[in-house]
C-alpha positions as CSV (number, residue, x, y, z in Angstrom):
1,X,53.4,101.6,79.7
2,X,55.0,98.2,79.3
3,X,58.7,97.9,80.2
4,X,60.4,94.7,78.4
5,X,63.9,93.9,79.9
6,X,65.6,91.4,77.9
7,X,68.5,89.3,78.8
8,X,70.6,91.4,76.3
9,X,70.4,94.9,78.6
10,X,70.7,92.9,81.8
11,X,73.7,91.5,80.0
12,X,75.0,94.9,78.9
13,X,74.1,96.3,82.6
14,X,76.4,93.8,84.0
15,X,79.1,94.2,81.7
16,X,79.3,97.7,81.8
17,X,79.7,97.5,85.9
18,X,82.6,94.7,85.9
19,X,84.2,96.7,83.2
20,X,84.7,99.6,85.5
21,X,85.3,97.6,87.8
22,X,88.2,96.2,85.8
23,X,89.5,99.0,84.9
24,X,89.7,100.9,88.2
25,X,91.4,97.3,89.7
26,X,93.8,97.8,87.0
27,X,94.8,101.6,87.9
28,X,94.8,101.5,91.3
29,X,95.9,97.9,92.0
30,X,97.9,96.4,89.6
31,X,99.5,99.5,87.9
32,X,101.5,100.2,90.7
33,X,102.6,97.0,91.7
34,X,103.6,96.5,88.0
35,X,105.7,99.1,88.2
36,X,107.5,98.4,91.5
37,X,107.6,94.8,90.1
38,X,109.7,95.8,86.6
39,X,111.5,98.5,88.8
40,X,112.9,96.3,91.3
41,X,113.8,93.9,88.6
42,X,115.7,96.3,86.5
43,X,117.7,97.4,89.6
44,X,118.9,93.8,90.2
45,X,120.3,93.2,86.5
46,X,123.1,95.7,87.2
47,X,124.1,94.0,90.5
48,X,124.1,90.4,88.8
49,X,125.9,91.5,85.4
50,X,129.1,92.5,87.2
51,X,129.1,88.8,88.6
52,X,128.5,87.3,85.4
53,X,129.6,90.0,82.9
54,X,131.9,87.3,81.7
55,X,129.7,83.7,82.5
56,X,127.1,82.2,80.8
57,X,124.0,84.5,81.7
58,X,125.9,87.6,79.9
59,X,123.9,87.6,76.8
60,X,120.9,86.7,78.8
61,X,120.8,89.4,80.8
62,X,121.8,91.9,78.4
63,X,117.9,90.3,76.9
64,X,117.1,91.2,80.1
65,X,117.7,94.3,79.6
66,X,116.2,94.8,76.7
67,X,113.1,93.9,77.5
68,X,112.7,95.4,80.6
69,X,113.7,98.8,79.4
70,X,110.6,98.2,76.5
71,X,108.1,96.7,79.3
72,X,108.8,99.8,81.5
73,X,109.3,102.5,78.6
74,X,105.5,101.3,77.4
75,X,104.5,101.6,80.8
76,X,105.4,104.8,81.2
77,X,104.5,106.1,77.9
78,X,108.1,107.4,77.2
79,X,111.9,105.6,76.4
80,X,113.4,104.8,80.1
81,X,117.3,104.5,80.0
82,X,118.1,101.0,79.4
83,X,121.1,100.0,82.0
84,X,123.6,97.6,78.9
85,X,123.9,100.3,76.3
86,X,120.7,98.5,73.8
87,X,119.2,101.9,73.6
88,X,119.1,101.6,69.9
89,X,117.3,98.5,69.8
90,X,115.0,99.9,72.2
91,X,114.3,102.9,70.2
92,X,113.6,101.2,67.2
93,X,111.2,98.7,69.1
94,X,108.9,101.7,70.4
95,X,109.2,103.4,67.3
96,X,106.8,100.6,66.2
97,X,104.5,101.3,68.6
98,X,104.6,104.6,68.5
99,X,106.5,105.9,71.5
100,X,108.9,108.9,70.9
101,X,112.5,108.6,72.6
102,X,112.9,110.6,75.4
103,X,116.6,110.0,75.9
């Protein structure tokens, strides 16, 4: 019997290989250093508010805050305490992607 290969399933072959690829990088590589990485800098907004809780970066870091407690609440799949008090605003962000409160 004739066998035809066609660039297409070489193609696909390929693909299908760097895309596990990919995604086993992604768990066992980059997942964790993710999380150490937004970890470490949620620790270090505490520390730096009561420096500044009355300068100029106030309002940024409460942002900080924010968005660090929604990058590592959908990270973890589940709210994660946010350190200013904008657990509200937290809330109602992962309620749009579909991530129940946990707190």
């Amino acid at each position: 019997m004739p066998v035809f290969v066609s660039a297409d399933s070489v193609l696909h072959a390929w693909h299908f290989s760097y895309a596990h690829m990919l995604s086993e990088l992604e768990e066992t590589q980059l997942a964790p250093v993710l999380s150490s990485v937004l970890d470490g800098m949620a620790a270090k907004l505490l520390p730096r508010f009561r420096l500044d809780s009355q300068g100029p970066l106030r309002l940024s870091l409460q942002d900080a805050d924010y968005f660090l407690a929604v990058g590592r609440s959908l990270f973890t799949g589940s709210q994660v305490a946010s350190s200013f008090g904008s657990g509200p605003a937290v809330t109602r962000t992962l309620t749009r992607f579909g991530i129940t409160s946990n707190t």
